[in-house]
MIDOSE-1310 file (N, C-alpha, C; in nm, 2 decimals, decimal comma, always signed):
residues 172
xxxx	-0,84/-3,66/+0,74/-0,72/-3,66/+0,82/-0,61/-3,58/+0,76; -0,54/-3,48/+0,83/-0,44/-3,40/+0,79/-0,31/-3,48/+0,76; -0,25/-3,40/+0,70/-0,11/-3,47/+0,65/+0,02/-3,40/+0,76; +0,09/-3,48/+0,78/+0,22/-3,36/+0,89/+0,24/-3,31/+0,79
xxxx	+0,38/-3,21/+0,86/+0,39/-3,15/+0,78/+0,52/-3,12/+0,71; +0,53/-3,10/+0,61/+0,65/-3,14/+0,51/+0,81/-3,09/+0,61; +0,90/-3,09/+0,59/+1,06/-3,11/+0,66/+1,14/-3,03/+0,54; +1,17/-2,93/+0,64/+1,25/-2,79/+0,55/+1,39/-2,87/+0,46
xxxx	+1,38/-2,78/+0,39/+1,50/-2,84/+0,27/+1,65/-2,75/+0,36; +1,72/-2,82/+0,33/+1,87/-2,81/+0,45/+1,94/-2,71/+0,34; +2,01/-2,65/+0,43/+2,09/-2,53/+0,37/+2,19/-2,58/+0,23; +2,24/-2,54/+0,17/+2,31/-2,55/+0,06/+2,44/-2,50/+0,09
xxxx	+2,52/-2,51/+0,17/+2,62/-2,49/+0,25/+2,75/-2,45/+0,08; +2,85/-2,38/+0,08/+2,92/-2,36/+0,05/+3,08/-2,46/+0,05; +3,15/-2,53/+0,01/+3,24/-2,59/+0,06/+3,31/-2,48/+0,17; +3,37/-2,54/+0,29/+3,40/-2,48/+0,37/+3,36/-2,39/+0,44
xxxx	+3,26/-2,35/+0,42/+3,16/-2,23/+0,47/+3,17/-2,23/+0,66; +3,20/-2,13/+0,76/+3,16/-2,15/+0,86/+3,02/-2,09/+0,91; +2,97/-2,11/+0,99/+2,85/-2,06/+1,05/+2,89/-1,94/+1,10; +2,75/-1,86/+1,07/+2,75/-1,74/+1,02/+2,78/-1,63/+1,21
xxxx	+2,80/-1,50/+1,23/+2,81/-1,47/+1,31/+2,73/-1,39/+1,37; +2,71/-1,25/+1,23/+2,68/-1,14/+1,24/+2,50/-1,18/+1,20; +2,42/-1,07/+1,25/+2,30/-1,05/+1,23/+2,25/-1,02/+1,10; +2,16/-1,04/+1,03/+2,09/-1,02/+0,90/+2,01/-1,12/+0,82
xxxx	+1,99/-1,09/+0,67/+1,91/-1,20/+0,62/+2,02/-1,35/+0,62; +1,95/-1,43/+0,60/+2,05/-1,55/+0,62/+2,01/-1,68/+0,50; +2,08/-1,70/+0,42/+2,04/-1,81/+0,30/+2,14/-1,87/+0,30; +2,09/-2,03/+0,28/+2,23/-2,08/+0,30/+2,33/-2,11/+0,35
xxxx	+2,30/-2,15/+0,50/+2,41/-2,10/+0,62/+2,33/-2,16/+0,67; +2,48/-2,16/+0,81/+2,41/-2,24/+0,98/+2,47/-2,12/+1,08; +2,38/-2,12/+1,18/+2,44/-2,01/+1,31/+2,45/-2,13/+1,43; +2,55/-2,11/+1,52/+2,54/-2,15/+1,61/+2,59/-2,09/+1,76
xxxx	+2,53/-2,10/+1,86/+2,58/-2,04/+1,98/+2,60/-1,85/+1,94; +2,54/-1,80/+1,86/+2,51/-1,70/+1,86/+2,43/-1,60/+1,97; +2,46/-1,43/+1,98/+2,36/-1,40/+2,08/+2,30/-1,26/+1,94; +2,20/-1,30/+1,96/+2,12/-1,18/+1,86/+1,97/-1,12/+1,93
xxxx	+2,01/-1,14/+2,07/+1,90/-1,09/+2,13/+1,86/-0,95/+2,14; +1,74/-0,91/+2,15/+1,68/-0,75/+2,07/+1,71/-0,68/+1,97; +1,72/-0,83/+1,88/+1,75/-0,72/+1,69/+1,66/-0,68/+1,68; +1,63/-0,55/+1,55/+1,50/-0,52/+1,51/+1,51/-0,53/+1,38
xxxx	+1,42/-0,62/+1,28/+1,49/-0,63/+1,17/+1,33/-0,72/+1,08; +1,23/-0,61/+1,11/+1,11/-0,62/+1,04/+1,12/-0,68/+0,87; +1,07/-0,72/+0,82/+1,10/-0,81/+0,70/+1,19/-0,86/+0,69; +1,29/-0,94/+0,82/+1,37/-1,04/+0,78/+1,36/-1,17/+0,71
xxxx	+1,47/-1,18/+0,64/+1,44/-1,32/+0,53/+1,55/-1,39/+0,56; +1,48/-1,54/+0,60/+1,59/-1,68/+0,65/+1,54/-1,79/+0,54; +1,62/-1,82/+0,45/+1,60/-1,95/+0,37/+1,77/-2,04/+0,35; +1,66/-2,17/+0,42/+1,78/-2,26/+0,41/+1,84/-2,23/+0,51
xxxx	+1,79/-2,24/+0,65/+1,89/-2,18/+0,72/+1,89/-2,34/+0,88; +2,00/-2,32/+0,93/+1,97/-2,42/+1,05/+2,03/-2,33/+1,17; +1,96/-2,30/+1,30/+1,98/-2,21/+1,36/+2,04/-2,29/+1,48; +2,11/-2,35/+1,60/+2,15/-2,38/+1,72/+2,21/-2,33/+1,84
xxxx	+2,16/-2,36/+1,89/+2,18/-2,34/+2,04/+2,17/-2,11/+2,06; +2,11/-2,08/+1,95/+2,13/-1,89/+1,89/+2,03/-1,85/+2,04; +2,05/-1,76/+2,06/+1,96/-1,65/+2,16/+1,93/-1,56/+2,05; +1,79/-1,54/+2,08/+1,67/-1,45/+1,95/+1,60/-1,36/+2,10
xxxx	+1,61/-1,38/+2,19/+1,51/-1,30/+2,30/+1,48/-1,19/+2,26; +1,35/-1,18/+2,26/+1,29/-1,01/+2,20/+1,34/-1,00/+2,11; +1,38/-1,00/+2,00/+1,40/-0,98/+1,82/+1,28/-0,95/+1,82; +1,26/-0,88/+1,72/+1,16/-0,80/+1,62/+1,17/-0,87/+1,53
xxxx	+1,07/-0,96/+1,44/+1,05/-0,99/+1,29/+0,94/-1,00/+1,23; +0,91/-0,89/+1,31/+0,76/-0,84/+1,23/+0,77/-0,89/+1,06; +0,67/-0,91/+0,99/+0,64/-0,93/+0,87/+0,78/-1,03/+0,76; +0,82/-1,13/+0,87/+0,95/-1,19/+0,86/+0,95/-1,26/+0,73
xxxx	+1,02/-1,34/+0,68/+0,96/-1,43/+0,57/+1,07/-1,56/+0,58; +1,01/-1,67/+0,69/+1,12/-1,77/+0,71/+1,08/-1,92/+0,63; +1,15/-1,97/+0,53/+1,15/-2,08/+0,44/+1,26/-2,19/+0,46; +1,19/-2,28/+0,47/+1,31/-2,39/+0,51/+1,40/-2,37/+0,63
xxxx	+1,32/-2,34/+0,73/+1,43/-2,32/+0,85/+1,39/-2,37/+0,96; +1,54/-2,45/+1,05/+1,54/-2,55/+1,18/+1,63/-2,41/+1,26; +1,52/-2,43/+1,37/+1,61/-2,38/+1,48/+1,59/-2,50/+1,64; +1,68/-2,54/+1,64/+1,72/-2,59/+1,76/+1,77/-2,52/+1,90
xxxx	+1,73/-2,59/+2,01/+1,73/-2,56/+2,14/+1,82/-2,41/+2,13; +1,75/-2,32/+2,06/+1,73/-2,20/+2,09/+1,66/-2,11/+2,15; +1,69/-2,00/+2,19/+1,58/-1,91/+2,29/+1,48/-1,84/+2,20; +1,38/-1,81/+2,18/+1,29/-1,73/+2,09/+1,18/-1,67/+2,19
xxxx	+1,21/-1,65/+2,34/+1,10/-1,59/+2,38/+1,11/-1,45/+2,35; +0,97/-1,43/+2,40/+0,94/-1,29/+2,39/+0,96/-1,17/+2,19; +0,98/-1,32/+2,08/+1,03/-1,31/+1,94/+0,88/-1,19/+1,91; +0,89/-1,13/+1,81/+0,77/-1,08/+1,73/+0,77/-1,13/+1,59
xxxx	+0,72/-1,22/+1,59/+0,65/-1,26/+1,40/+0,53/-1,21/+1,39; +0,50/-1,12/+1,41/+0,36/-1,03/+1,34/+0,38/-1,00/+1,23; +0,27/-1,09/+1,18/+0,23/-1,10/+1,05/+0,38/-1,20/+0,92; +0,48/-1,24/+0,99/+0,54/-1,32/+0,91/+0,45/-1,43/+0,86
xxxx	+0,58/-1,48/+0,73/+0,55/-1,62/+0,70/+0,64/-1,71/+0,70; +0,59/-1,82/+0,75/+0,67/-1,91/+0,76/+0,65/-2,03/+0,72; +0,76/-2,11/+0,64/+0,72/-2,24/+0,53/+0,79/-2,35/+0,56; +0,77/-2,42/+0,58/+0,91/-2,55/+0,57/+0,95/-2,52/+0,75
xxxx	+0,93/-2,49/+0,82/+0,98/-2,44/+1,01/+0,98/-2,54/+1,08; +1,10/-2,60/+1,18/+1,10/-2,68/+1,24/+1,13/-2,58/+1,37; +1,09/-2,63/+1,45/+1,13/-2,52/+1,60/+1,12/-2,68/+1,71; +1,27/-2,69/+1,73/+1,27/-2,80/+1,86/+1,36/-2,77/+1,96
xxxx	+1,29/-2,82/+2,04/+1,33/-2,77/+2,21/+1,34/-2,67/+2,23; +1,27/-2,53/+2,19/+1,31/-2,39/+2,15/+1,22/-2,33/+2,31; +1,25/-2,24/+2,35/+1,20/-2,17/+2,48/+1,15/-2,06/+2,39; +1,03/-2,05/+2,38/+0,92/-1,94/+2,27/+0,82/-1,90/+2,35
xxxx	+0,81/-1,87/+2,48/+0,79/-1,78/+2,62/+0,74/-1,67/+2,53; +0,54/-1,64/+2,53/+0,53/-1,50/+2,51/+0,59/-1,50/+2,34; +0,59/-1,56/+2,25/+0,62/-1,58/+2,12/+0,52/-1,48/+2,04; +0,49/-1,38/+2,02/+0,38/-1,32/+1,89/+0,39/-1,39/+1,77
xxxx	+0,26/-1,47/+1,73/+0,24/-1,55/+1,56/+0,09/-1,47/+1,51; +0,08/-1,34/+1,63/-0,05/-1,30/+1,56/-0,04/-1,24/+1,40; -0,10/-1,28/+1,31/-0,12/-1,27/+1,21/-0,05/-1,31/+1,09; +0,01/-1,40/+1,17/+0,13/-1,48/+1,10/+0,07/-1,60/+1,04
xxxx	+0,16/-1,63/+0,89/+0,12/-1,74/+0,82/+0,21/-1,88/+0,81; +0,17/-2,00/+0,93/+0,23/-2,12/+0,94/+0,15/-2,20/+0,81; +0,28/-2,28/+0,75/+0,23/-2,38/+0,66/+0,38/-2,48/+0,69; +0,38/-2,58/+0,69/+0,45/-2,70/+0,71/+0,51/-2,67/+0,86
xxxx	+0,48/-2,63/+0,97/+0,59/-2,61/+1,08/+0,54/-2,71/+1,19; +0,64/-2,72/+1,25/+0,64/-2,81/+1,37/+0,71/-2,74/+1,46; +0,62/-2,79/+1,54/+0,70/-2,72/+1,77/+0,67/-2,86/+1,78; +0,86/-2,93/+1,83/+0,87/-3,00/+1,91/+0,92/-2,99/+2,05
xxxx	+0,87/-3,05/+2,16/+0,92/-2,99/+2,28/+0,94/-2,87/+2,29; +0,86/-2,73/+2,24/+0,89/-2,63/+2,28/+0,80/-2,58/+2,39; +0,87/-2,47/+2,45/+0,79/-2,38/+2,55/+0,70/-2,24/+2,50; +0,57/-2,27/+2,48/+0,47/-2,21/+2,45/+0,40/-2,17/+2,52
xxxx	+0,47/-2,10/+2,66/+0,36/-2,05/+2,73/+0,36/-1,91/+2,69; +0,21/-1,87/+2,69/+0,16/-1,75/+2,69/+0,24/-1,67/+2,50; +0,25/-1,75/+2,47/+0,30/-1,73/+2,30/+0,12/-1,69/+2,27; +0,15/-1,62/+2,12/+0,00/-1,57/+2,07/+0,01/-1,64/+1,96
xxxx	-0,16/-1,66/+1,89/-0,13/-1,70/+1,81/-0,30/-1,63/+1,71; -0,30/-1,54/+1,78/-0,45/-1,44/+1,73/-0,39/-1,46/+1,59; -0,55/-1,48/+1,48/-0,56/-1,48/+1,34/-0,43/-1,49/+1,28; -0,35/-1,56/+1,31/-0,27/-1,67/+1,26/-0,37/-1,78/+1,16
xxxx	-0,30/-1,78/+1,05/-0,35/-1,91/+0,96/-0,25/-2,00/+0,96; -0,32/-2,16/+0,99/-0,18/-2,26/+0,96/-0,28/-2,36/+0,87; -0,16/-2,44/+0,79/-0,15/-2,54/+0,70/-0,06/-2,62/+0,72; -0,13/-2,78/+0,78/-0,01/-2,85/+0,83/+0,08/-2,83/+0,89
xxxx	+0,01/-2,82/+1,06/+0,13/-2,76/+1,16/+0,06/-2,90/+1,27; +0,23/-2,89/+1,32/+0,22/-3,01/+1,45/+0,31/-2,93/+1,59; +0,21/-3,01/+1,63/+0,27/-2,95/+1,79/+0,26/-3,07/+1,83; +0,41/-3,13/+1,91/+0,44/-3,22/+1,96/+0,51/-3,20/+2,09
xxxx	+0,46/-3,25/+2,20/+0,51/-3,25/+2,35/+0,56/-3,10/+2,41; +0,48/-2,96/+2,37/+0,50/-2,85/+2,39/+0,42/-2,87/+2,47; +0,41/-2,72/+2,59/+0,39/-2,66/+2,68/+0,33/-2,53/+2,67; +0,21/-2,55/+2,65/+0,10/-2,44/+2,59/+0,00/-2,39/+2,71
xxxx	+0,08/-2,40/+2,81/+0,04/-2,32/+2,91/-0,01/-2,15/+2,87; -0,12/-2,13/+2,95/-0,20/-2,02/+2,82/-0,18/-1,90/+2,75; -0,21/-2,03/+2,66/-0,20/-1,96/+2,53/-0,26/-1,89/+2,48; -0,23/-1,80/+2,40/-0,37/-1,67/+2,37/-0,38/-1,71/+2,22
xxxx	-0,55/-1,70/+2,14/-0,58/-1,70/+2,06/-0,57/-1,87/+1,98; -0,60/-1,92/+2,10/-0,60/-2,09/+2,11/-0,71/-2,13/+1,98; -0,79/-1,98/+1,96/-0,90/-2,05/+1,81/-0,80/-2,07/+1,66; -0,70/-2,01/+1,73/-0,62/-2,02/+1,53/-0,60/-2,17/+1,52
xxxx	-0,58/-2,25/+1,63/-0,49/-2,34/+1,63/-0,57/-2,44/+1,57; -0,65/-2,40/+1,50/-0,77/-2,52/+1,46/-0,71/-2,55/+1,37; -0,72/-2,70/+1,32/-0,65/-2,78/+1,23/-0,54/-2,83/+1,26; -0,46/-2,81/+1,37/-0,34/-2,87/+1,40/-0,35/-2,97/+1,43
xxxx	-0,24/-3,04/+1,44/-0,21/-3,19/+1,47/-0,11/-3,21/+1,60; -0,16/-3,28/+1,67/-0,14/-3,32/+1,78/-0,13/-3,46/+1,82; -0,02/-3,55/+1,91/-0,07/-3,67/+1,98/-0,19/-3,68/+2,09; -0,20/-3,78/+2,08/-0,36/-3,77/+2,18/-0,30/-3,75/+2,31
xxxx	-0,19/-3,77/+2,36/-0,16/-3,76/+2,49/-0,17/-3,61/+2,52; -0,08/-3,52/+2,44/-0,06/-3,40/+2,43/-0,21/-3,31/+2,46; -0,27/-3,36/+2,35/-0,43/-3,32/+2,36/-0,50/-3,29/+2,48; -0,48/-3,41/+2,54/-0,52/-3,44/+2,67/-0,51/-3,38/+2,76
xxxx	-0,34/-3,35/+2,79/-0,30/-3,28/+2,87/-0,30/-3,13/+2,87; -0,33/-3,05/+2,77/-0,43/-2,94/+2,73/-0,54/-2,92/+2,71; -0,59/-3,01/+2,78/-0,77/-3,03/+2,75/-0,83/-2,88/+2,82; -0,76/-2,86/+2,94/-0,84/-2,75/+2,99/-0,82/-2,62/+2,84
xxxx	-0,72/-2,60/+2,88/-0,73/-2,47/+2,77/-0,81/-2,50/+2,68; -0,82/-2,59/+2,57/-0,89/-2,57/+2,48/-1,06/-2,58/+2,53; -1,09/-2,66/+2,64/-1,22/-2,62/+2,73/-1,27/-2,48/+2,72; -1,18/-2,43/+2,79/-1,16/-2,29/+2,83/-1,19/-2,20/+2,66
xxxx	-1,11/-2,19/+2,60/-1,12/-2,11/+2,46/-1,24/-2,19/+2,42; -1,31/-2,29/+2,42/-1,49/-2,31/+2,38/-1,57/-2,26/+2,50; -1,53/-2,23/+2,56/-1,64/-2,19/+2,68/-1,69/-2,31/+2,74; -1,64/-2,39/+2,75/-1,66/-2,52/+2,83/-1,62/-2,52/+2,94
xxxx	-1,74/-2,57/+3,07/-1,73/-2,55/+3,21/-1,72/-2,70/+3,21; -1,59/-2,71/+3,31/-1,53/-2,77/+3,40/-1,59/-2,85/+3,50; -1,68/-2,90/+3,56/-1,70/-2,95/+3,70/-1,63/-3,11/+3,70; -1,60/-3,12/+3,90/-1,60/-3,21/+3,92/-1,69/-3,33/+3,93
């Protein structure tokens, strides 16, 4: 039986520190109601970071390197993490529409309530990853997702797709 998976360590905030505005690496800090939609910013590095309510649509972060980071009911469709890593990730209520995780490295992350339709997730390796009450309407590269953890309800309600990615036929 797998273990969930561990809960990112919270930023180390500065006395008085405000949340941050401008685009770049980010340690230490919270963003909120930000728009950073179509950065390009290939080896980006987020530690310690808590993200809210931010727009990420189409960002580039190719070969990203994200540690200990919550992003909440944020937008991340159409994101590129090819080939990032990511450690400690919480992603809740996040709209991740068309998401690229191909070749990306999950270990402790969670999608709660998010929108995972048509997100990738080709040769992706994960370690202790949960998907809870997402919307994995088809999904590409549905073989990485082996090992993950799931409620059985959830399960269920994706039964087709993962049918479908075994080659399992359907009849009534």
């Amino acid at each position: 039986m797998g273990k969930p998976p561990q809960s990112p360590y919270p930023p180390d905030l500065a006395d008085g520190a405000t949340p941050v505005a401008d685009f770049g690496d980010l340690v230490d800090t919270e963003a909120e109601n930000v728009d950073w939609a179509n950065e390009r910013a290939r080896g980006f590095v987020a530690r310690r970071a808590e993200l809210r309510q931010c727009r990420l649509t189409g960002t580039e972060l190719a070969e990203a390197m994200l540690v200990d980071v919550t992003f909440v009911d944020c937008r991340l469709d159409l994101v590129g993490l090819r080939a990032a890593k990511l450690e400690r990730v919480v992603f809740r209520q996040c709209r991740m529409e068309e998401c690229d995780f191909t070749d990306a490295s999950l270990k402790d992350v969670l999608f709660e309530r998010c929108e995972l339709r048509e997100a990738t997730f080709g040769s992706a390796t994960i370690q202790r990853v949960e998907l809870r009450g997402c919307d994995l309407t088809n999904l590409h590269g549905v073989e990485a997702l082996r090992g993950v953890r799931m409620p059985w309800d959830d399960l269920i309600q994706n039964a087709p797709l993962f049918a479908t990615a075994l080659g399992i036929e359907i009849i009534d």
